[in-house]
C-alpha positions as semicolon CSV with decimal commas, in nm:
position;residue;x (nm);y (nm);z (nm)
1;X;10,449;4,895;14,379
2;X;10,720;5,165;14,345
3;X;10,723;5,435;14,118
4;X;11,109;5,302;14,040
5;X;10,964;5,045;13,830
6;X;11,029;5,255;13,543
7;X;11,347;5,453;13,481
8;X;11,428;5,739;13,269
9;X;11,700;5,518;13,132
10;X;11,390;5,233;13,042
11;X;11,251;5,495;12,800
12;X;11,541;5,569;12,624
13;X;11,624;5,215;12,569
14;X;11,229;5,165;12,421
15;X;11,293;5,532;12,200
16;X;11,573;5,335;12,045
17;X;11,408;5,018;12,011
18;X;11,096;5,180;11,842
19;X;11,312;5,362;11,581
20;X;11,188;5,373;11,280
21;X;10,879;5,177;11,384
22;X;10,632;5,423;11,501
23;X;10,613;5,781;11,392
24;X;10,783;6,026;11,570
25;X;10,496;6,306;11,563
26;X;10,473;6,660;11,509
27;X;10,423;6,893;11,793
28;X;10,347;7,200;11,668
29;X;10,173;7,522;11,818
30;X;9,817;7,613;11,731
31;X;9,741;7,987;11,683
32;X;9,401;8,010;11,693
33;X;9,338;7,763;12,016
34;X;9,649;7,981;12,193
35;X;9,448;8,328;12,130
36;X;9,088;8,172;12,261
37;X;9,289;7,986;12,560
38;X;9,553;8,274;12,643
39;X;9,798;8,060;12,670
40;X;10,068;7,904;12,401
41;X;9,931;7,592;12,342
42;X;10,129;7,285;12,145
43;X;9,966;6,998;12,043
44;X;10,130;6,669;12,007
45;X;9,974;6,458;11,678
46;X;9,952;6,106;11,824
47;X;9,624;6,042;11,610
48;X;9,839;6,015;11,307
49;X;10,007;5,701;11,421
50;X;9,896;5,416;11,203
51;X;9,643;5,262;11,446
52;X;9,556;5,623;11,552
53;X;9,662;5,608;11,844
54;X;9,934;5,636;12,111
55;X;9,906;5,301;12,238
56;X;10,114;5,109;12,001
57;X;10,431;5,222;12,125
58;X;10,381;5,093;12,461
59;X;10,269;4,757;12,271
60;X;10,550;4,727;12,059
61;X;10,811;4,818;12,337
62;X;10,609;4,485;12,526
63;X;10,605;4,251;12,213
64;X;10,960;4,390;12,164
65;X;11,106;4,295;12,497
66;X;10,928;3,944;12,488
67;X;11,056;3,831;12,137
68;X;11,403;3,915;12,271
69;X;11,376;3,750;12,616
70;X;11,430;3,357;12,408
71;X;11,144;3,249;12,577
72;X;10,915;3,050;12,359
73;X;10,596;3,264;12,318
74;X;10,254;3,118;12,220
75;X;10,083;3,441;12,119
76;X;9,965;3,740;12,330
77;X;9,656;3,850;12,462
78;X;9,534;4,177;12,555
79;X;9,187;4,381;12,716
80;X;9,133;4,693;12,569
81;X;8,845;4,949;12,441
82;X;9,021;4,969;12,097
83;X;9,343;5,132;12,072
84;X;9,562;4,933;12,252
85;X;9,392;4,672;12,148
86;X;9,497;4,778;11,789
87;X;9,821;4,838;11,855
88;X;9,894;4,486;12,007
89;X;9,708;4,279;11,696
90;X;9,934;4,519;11,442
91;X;10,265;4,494;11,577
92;X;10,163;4,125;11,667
93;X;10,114;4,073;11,322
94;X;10,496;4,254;11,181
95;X;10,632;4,009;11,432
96;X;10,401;3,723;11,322
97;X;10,258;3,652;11,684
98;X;9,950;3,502;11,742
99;X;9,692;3,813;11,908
100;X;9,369;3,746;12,089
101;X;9,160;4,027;12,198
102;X;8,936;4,114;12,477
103;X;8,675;4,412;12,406
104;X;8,397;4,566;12,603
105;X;8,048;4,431;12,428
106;X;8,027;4,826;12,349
107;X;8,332;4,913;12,162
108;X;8,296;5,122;11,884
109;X;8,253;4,924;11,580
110;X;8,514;5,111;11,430
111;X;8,768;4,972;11,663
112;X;8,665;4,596;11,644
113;X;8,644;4,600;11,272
114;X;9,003;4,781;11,260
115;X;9,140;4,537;11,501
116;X;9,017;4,194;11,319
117;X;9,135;4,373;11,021
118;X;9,538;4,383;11,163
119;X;9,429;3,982;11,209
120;X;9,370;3,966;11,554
121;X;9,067;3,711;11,708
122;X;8,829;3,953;11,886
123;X;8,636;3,837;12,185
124;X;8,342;4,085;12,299
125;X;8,283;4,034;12,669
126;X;8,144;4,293;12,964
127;X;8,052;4,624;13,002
128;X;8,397;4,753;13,038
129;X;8,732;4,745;13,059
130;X;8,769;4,567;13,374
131;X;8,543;4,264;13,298
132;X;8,708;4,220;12,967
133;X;9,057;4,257;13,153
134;X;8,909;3,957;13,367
135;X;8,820;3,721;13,079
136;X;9,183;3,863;12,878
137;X;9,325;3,682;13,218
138;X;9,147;3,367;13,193
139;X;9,233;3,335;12,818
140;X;9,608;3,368;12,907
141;X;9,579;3,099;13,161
142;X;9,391;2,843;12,956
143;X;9,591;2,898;12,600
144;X;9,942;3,021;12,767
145;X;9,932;3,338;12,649
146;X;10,136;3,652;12,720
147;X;9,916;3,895;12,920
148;X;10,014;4,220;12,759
149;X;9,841;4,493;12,961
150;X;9,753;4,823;12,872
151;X;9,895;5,025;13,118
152;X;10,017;4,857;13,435
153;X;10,322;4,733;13,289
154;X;10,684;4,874;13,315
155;X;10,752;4,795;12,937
156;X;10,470;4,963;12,828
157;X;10,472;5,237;13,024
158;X;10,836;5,309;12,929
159;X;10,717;5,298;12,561
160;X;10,460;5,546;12,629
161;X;10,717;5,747;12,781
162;X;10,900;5,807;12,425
163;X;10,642;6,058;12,382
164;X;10,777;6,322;12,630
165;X;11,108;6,248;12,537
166;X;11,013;6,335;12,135
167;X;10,755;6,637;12,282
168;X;11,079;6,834;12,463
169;X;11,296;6,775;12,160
170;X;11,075;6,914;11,958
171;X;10,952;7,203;12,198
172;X;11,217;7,239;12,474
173;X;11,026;7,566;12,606
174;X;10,714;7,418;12,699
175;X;10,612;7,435;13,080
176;X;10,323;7,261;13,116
177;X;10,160;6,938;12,987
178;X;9,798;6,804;13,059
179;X;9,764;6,480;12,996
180;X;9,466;6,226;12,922
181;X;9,420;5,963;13,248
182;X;9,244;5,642;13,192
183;X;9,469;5,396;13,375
184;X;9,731;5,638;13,429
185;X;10,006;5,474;13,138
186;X;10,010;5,740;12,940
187;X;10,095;6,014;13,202
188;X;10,337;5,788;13,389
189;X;10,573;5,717;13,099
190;X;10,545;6,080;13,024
191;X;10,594;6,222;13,358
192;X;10,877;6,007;13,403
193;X;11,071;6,100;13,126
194;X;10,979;6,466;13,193
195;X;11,095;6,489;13,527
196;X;11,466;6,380;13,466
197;X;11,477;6,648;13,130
198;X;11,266;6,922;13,299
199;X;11,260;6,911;13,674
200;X;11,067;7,201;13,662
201;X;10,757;7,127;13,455
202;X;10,373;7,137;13,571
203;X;10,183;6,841;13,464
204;X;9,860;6,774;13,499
205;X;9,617;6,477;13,467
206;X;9,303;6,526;13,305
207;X;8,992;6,232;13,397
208;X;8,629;6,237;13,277
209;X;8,399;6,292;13,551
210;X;8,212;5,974;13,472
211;X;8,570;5,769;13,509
212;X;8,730;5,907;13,786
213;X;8,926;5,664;13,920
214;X;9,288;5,781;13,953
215;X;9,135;6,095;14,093
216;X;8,949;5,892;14,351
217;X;9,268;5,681;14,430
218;X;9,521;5,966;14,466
219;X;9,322;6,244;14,626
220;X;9,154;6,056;14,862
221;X;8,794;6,154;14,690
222;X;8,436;5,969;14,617
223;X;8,354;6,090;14,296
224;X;8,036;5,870;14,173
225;X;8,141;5,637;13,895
226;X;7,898;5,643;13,585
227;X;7,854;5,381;13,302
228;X;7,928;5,564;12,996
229;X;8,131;5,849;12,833
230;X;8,200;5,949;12,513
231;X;8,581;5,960;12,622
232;X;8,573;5,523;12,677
233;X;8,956;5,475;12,582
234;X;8,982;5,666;12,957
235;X;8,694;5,457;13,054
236;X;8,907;5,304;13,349
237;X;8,721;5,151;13,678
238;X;9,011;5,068;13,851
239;X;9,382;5,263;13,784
240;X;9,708;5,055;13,807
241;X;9,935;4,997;14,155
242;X;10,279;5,120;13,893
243;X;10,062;5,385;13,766
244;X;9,963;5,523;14,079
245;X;10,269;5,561;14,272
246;X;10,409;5,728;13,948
247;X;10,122;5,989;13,932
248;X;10,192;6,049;14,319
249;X;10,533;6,071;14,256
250;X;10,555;6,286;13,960
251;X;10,200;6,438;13,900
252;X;10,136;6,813;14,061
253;X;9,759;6,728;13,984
254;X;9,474;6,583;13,836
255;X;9,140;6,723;13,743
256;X;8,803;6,642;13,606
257;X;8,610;6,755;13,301
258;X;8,245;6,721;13,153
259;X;8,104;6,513;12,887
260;X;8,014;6,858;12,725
261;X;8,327;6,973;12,775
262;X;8,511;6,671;12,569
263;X;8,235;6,722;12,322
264;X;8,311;7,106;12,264
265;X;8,733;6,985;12,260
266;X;8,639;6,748;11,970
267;X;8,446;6,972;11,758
268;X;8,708;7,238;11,807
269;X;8,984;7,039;11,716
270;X;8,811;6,913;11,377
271;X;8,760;7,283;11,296
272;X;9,014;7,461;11,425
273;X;9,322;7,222;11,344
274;X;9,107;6,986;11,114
275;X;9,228;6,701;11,306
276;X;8,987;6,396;11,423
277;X;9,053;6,325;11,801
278;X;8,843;6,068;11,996
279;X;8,712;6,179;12,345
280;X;9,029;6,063;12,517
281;X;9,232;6,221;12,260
282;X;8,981;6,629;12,335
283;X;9,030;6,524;12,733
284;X;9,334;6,818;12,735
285;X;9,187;7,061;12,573
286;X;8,864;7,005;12,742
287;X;9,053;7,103;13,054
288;X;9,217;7,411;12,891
289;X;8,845;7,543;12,787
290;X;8,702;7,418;13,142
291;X;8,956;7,628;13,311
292;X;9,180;7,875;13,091
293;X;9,301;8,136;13,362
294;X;9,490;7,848;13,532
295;X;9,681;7,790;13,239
296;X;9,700;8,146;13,105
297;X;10,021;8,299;13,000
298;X;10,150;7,939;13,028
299;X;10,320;7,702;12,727
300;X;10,123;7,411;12,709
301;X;10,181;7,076;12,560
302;X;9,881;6,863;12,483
303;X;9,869;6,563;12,354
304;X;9,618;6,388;12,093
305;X;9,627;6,040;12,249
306;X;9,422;5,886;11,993
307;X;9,185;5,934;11,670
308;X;8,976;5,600;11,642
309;X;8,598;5,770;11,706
310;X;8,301;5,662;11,626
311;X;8,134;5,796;11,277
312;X;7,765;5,816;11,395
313;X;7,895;5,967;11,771
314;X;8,125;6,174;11,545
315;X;7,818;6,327;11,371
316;X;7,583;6,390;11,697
317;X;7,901;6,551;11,843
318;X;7,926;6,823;11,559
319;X;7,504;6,840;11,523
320;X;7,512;6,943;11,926
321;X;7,830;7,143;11,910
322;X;7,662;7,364;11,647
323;X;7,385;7,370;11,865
324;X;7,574;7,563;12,139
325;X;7,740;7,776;11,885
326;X;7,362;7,882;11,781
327;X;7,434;7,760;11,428
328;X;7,161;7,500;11,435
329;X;6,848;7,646;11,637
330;X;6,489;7,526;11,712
331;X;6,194;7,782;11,681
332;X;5,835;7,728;11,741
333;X;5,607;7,967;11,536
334;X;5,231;8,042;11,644
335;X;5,026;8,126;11,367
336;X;4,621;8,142;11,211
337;X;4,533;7,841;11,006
338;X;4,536;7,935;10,692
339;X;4,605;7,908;10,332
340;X;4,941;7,997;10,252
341;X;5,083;8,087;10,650
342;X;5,340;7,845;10,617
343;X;5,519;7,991;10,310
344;X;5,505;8,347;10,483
345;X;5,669;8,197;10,726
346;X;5,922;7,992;10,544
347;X;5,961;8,327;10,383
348;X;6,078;8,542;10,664
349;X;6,300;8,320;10,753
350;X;6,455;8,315;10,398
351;X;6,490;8,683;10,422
352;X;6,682;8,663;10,760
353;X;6,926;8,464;10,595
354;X;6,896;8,157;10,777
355;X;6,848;7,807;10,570
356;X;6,563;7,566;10,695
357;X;6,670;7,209;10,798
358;X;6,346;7,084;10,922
359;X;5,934;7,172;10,947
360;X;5,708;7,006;11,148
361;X;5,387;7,163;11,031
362;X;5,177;7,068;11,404
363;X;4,780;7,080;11,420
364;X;4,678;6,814;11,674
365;X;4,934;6,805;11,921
366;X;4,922;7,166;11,987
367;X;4,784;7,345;12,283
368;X;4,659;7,674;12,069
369;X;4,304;7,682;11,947
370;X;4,176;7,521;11,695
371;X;4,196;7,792;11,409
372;X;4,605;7,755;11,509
373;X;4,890;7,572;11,391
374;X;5,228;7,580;11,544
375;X;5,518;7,546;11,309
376;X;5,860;7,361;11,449
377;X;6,154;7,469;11,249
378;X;6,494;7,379;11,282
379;X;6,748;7,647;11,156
380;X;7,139;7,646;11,052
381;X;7,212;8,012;11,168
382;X;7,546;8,195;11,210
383;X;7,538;8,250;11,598
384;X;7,302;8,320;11,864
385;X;7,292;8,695;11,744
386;X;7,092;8,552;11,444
387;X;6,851;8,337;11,581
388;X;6,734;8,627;11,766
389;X;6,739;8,801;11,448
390;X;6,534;8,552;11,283
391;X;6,280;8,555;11,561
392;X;6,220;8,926;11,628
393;X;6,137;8,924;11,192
394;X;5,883;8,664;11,293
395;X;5,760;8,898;11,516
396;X;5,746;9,214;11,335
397;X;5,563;8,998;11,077
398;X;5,291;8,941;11,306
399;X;5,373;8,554;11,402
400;X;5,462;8,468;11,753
401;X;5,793;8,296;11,755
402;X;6,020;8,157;12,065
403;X;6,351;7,910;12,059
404;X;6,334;7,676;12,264
């Protein structure tokens, strides 16, 4: 498939037909994240869309083109971890189209329950996107419906595209974007409308290690494909045949980030810029903090693809994020059994200025003697500096204390 499938010209015919019908975003710079990254970074809000997400602009541009083609449509169908699924049942719904969707059996609940609520019939089916992608195909065969795929489709990819066309109006100076690649729709409508404004800008593709199929495909590598990753609206097996000649074409190169990584992007982003981003949504910044001296000095444009997390991941996320920050720390205190040793000890701690979260007061499960307890604590602290702080009171009250 050639990377000519989609023209610069494709994208500004889907800009004007999604006028007025999606938000065009802000993309605005970020201070604080340019002074830790040394670089001017520019984030593009795509998580305040109305489904949260990017993907409704290539769905509309789709549902668009079909309602305008006369053909008599019997409804659409689409595969999707959540956001474009919920951008195909809402815009399917405005145009009063029948939407069936295909999700992975593990979708966040969030996105099922958000994409039954714009109407849609939700069918759970596989472990992933490419088993769901199967059944979406045997649905549209049996009930004659419109396949409307998430990425590996001109129209949709030209909708996507609308982004970079808004992100260089709105910043014309920027010289480098990093983009989120699951299936590679996202970066190719980008790219492509990129490269005929500014010839001259670095983009790069950013994949979760666990998912790194467009890697794989256009380097010529083996990474090991996992199961899981908190970034699953990237969670792509197998990339697109459009989307990968356009990344060949138009893509100087992709790279791969951690699980920790995304995690660290995600917390940072709801405290920094108090904005919610999903994993794929922290993949850009994750490769900014992964790897700031290749981007230093640079203007970079990220973009928040999408804002439809999880509440209970959301939650574990910031609990181990303040972990590595040392704001939440776990001491074990060795100590003589008796009376009154645990409010000593819950009283150096107080002085230190660190608040308790949890004891675990720990007789027969320990390995000291008999006479000795071992106390578990878990601490909020202000940084690593502290806990040591908190520890080395211990200490100088006579208790043996280590974090581990």
């Amino acid at each position: 498939m050639s990377a000519a499938a989609v023209a610069f010209e494709d994208i500004e015919a889907a800009a004007a037909r999604l006028q007025g019908q999606v938000l065009d975003t802000p993309c605005a710079r970020s201070q604080t994240l340019s002074q830790i990254i040394g670089a001017q970074v520019f984030l593009k809000f795509e998580n305040l869309q109305f489904t949260a997400s990017f993907k409704e602009r290539g769905a509309l541009n789709k549902l668009t083109l079909l309602m305008q083609s006369g053909a008599p449509i019997r409804g659409v169908v689409a595969a999707s971890a959540g956001n474009h699924a919920q951008g195909v049942a809402h815009h399917a719904q405005r145009l009063g189209l029948r939407a069936v969707i295909v999700m992975p059996q593990h979708t966040p609940m969030v996105k099922v329950e958000r994409t039954r609520g714009f109407g849609a019939e939700v069918v759970l089916h596989g472990d992933g996107f490419d088993a769901a992608r199967d059944k979406a195909l045997r649905i549209a065969h049996d009930q004659g419906l419109s396949f409307i795929h998430p990425f590996d489709d001109a129209a949709v990819i030209a909708g996507q595209g609308t982004i970079g066309i808004e992100m260089l109006r709105q910043q014309p100076t920027l010289d480098t974007l990093v983009i989120a690649v699951g299936g590679g729709g996202l970066i190719s409508g980008i790219a492509t409308a990129v490269r005929h404004l500014k010839p001259t800008m670095q983009i790069v593709g950013v994949q979760t290690s666990r998912f790194p199929a467009m890697v794989n495909a256009i380097k010529g590598t083996a990474h090991v494909q996992g199961a899981s990753t908190i970034a699953e609206g990237i969670a792509v097996g197998l990339p697109g045949e459009i989307t990968q000649a356009i990344v060949r074409r138009h893509v100087d190169d992709l790279v791969l980030v951690d699980e920790g990584d995304i995690e660290q992007a995600i917390v940072m982003l709801l405290e920094i810029e108090k904005t919610l981003v999903e994993g794929a949504g922290a993949a850009g910044l994750a490769a900014l903090l992964k790897d700031p001296a290749r981007f230093a000095g640079r203007k970079v444009g990220l973009v928040l693809c999408g804002g439809n997390i999880d509440p209970l991941l959301l939650a574990a996320i910031i609990e181990r994020g303040m972990v590595r920050a040392g704001r939440l720390a776990r001491i074990r205190v060795a100590a003589r059994d008796t009376p009154g040793v645990l409010a000593r000890i819950t009283g150096v701690v107080a002085e230190a200025g660190a608040n308790i979260d949890e004891v675990h007061h720990q007789r027969a499960f320990s390995s000291l003697s008999i006479q000795s307890v071992e106390v578990e604590l878990v601490l909020q602290t202000r940084n690593p500096a502290h806990v040591q702080e908190v520890v080395a009171r211990l200490g100088a009250a006579g208790f043996e204390a280590r974090v581990y």
